[in-house]
C-alpha positions as CSV (number, residue, x, y, z in Angstrom):
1,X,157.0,-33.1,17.5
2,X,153.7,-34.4,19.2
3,X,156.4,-36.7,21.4
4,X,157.7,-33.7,22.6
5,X,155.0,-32.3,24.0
6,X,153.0,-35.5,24.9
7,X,156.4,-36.2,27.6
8,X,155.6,-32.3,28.6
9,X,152.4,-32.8,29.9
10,X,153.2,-36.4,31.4
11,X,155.7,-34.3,33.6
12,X,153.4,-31.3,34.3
13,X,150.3,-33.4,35.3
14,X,152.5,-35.2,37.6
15,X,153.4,-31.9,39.5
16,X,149.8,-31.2,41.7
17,X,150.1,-34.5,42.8
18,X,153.9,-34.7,43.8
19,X,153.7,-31.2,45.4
20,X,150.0,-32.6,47.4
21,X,152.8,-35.6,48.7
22,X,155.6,-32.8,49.5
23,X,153.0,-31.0,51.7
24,X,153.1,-27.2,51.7
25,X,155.3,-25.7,54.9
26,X,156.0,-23.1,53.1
27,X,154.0,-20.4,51.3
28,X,153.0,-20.4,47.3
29,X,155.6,-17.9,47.2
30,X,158.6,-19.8,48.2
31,X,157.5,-22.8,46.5
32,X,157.2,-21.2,43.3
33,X,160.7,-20.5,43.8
34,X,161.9,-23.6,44.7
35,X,160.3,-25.3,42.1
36,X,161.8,-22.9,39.5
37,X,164.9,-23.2,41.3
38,X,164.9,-26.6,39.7
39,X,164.1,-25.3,36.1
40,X,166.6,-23.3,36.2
41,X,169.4,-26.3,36.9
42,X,167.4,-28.3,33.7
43,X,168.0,-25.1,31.6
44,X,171.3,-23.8,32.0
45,X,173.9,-24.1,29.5
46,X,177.3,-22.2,30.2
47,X,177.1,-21.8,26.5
48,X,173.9,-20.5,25.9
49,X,173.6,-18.1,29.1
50,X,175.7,-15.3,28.7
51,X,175.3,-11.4,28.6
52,X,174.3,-11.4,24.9
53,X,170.7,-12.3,26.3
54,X,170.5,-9.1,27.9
55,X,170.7,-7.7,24.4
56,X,167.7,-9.7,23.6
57,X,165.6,-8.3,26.5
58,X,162.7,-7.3,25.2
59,X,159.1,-6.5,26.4
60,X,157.5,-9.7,25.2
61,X,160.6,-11.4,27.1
62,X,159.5,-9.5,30.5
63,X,155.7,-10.3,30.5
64,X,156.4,-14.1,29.8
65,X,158.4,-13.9,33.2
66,X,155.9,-12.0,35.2
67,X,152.9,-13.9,33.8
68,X,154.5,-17.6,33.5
69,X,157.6,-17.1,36.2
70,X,156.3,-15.3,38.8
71,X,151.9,-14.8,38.9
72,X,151.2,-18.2,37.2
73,X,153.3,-20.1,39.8
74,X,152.1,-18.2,43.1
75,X,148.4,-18.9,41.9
76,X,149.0,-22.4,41.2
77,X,150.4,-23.2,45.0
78,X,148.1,-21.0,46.4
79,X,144.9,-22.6,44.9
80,X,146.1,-26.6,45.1
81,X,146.7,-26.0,48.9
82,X,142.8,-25.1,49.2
83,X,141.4,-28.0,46.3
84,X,142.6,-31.3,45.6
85,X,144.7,-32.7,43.1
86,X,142.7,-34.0,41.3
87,X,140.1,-31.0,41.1
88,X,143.3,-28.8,40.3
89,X,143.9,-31.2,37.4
90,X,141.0,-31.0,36.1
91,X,140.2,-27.0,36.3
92,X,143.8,-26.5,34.5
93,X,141.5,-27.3,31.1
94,X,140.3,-23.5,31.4
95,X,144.5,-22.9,30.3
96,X,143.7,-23.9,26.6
97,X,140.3,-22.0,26.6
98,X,142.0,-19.4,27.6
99,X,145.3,-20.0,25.5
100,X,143.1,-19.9,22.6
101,X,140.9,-17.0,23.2
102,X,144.0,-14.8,24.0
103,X,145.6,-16.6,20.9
104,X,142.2,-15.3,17.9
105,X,141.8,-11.8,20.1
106,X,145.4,-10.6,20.2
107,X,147.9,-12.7,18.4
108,X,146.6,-13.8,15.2
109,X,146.0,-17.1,15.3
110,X,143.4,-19.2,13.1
111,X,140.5,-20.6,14.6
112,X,137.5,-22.8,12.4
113,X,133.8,-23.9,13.8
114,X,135.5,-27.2,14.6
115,X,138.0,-25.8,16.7
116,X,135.4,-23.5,18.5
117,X,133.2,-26.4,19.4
118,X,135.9,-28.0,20.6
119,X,136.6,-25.3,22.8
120,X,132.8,-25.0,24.2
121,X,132.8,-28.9,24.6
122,X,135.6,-28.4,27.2
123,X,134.4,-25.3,28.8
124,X,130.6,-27.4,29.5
125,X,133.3,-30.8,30.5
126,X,134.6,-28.5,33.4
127,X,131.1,-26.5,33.9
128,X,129.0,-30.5,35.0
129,X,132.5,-31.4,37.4
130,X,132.0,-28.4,39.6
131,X,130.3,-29.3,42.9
132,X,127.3,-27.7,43.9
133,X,128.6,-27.1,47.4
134,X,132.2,-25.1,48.5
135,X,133.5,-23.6,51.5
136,X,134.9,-20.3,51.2
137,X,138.4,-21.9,51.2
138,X,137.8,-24.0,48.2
139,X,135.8,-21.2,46.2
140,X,139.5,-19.3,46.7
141,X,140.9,-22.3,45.6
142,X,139.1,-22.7,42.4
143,X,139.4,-18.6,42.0
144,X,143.4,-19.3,42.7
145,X,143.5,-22.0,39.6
146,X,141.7,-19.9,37.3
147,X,144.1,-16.9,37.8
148,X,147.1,-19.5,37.2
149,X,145.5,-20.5,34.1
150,X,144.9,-17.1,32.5
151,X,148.5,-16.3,34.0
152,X,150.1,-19.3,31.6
153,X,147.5,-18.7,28.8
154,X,148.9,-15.3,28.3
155,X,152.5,-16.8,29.1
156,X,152.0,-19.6,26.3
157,X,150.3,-17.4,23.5
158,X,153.8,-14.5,23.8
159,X,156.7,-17.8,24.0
160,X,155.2,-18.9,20.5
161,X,156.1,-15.5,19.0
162,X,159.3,-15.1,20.9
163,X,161.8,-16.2,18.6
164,X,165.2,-14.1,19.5
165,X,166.4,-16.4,21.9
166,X,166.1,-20.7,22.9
167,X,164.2,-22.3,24.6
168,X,166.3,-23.6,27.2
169,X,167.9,-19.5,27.7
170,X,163.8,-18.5,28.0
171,X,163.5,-20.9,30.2
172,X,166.4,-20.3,32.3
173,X,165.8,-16.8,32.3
174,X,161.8,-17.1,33.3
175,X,163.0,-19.7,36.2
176,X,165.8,-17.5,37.5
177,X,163.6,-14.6,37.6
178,X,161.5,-16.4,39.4
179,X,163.7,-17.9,41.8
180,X,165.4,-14.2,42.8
181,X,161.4,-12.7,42.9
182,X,159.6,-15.3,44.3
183,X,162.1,-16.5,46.8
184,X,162.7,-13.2,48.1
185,X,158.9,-12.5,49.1
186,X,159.0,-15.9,50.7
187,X,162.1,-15.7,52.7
188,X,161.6,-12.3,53.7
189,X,157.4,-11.7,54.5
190,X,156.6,-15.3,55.4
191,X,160.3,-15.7,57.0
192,X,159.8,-19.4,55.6
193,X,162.6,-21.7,56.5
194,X,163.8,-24.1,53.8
195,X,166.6,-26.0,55.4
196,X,165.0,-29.3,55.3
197,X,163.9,-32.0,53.1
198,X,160.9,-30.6,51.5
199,X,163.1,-27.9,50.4
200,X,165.1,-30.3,48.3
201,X,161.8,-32.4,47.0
202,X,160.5,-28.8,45.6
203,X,163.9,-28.5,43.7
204,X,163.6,-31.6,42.1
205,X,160.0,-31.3,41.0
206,X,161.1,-28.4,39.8
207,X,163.6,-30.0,37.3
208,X,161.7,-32.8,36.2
209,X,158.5,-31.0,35.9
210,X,159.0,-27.1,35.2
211,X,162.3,-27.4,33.9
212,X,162.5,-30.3,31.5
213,X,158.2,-29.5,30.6
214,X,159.0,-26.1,29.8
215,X,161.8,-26.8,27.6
216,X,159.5,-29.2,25.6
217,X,157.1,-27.3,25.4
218,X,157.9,-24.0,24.3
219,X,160.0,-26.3,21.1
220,X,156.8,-27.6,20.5
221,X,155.4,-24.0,21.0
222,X,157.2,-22.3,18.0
223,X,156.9,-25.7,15.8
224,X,153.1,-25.8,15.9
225,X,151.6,-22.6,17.4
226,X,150.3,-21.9,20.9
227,X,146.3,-23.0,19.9
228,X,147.8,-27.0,18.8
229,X,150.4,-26.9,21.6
230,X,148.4,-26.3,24.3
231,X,145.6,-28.7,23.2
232,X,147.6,-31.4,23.2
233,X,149.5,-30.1,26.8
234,X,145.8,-30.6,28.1
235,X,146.9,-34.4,28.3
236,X,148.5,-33.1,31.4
237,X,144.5,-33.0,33.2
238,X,144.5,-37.0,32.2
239,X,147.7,-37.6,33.4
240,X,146.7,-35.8,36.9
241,X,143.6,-37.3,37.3
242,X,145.3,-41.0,36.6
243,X,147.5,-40.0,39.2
244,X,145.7,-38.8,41.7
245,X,143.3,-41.7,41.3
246,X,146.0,-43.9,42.1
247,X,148.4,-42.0,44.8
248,X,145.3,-40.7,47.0
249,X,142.8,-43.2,45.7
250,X,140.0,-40.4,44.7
251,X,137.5,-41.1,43.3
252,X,135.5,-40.5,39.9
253,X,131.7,-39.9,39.7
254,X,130.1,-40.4,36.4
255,X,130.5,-36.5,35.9
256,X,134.0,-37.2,35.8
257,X,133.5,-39.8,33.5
258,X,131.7,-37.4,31.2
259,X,133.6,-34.8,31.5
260,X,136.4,-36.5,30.4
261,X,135.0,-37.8,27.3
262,X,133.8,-34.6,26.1
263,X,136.8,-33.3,26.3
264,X,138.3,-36.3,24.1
265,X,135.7,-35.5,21.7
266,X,136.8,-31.9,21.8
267,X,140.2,-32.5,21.0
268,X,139.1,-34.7,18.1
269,X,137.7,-32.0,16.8
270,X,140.1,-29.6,17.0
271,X,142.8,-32.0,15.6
272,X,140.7,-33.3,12.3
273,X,140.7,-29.7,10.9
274,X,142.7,-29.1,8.0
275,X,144.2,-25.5,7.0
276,X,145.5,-25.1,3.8
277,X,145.7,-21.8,1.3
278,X,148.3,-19.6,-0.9
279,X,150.1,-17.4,1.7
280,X,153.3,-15.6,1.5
281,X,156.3,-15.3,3.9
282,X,158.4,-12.2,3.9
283,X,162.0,-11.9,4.5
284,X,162.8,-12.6,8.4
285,X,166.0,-13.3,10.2
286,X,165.1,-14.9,13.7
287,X,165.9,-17.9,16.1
288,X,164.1,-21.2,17.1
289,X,163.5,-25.1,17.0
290,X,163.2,-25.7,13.3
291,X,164.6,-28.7,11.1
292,X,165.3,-28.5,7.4
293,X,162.2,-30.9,5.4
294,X,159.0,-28.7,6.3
295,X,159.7,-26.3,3.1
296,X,160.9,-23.2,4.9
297,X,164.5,-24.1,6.0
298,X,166.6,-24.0,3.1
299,X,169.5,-22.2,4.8
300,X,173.0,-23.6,4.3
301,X,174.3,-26.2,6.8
302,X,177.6,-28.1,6.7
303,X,176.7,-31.4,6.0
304,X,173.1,-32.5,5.9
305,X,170.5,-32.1,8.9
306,X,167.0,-33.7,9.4
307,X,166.6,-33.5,12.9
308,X,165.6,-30.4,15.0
309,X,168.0,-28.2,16.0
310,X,168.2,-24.3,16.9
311,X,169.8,-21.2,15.6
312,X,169.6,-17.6,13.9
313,X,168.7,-17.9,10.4
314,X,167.2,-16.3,7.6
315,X,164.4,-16.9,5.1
316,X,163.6,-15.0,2.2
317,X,160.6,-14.7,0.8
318,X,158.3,-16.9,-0.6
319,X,154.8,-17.5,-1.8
320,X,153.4,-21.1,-1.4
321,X,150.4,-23.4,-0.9
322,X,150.3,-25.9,2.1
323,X,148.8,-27.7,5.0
324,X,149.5,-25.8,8.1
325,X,149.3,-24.3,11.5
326,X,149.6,-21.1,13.6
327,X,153.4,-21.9,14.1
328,X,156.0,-19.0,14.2
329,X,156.1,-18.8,10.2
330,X,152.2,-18.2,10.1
331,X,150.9,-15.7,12.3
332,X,149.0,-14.1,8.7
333,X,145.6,-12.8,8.4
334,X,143.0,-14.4,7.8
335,X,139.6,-12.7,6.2
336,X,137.4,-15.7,6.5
């Protein structure tokens, strides 16, 4: 489970850097495309991606493209062109404060004083890293980022709850959307002209790190909840900063330094909290990542299964007492 997503933001906090090496020739718009051009060749599955997902259109479906497939994207390109690599690493922490804000106001998630110190101790981490001094271009830059992160925060809170389709067909779908929306605006406003190299470089960053990332992490998504997900996807701001430390030999002040280990701290405290109480589960018939020794999977297989897999299934109801977190079975209430 923690694998999973520990991979996902390995290959995420790779991307800034990797798209700093590609250069940008062309605009955020076709980028974005390319890149989810990519995705879309990790997702696909000629038995997965077939007309029955238009059945399973829905609206949450729709704002996880436009926010994660198409805004999120075009932000993030726009604002890494103007800042570094590094610095874009580092402002992508605002994603969980966002994730989780988003997550307690609107979709019924759990939060404890732990987890809300937590929170503050990385909001203050990225508050000491911001220089005193920025051109208008880097100020754009730093606006650009924060969009992109409030654009995946609201794209990470609704693929939690999606649970009608897989993750590889929502990824497929947000990437191809993508490629048709964003590629469009690129080709045809900026009249960008991909026939070379860097078009190809963009396609396979795309795979590695939006396709094969996204996939992980929206399994990881629907196992543990958006708020634990994305906490541990912050990993990806390490990664980048290793990164970029090495490939363009930045360097780090003792700000850095601090920064960084308040935001360690912060994530110990968000991952010692225990939640445990009686709560019941109501019949639901719906489709995701799930494996059969967590006590809610008790559907009949042929032959025995351990390991994670995905399909539609049903639970019926049940009342029970247990460690756990805001994962797809327990989006309850909460009155203290």
């Amino acid at each position: 489970m923690l694998l999973d997503i520990i991979i996902s933001a390995l290959l995420f906090g790779l991307s800034p850097v990797l798209c700093k090496l590609i250069g940008f020739d062309f605009s955020p718009f076709t980028i974005s495309g390319l890149l989810y051009l990519g995705a879309c060749i990790t997702s696909y599955d000629k038995n997965n991606i077939n007309f029955d997902l238009i059945s399973r259109f829905n609206l949450k479906i729709a704002s996880v493209i436009l926010f994660g497939g198409i805004l999120g994207p075009v932000f993030l390109m726009s604002g890494l062109s103007h800042i570094s690599a590094l610095n874009t690493s580092l402002l992508f922490n605002l994603e969980p404060v966002f994730t989780v804000i988003l997550a307690v106001m609107f979709f019924r998630e759990n939060i404890t004083l732990k987890s809300l110190i937590g929170i503050t101790g990385i909001f203050i981490a990225l508050t000491i890293c911001l220089p005193f001094k920025l051109s208008y271009l880097e100020i754009s830059g730093y606006i650009f980022i924060a969009l992109a992160c409030l654009c995946y925060a609201l794209d990470n809170n609704l693929s939690s709850i999606i649970d009608n389709i897989k993750p590889n067909q929502l990824v497929f779908v947000k990437g191809f959307t993508s490629v048709v929306v964003n590629l469009f605006i690129g080709l045809n406003l900026f009249k960008d002209n991909i026939l070379n190299i860097n078009c190809l470089e963009y396609i396979v960053v795309g795979y590695f790190c939006y396709g094969l990332s996204l996939i992980l992490y929206v399994k990881s998504n629907q196992k543990i909840g958006a708020i634990k997900t994305q906490l541990v996807f912050s990993l990806s701001t390490f990664f980048g900063i290793f990164f970029a430390c090495i490939v363009f030999h930045d360097s780090i002040n003792l700000a850095y330094i601090a920064a960084l280990l308040l935001i360690a701290v912060s994530f110990y405290l968000i991952f010692s909290e225990k939640h445990s109480h009686k709560h019941t589960h109501t019949k639901l018939t719906h489709t995701h990542y799930h494996n059969h020794l967590d006590g809610h999977h008790s559907h009949w297989h042929e032959g025995k299964l351990t390991f994670y897999h995905c399909h539609e299934h049903t639970h019926d109801t049940i009342t029970h007492t247990h460690d756990h977190l805001s994962d797809i079975h327990h989006r309850h209430p909460h009155t203290a």
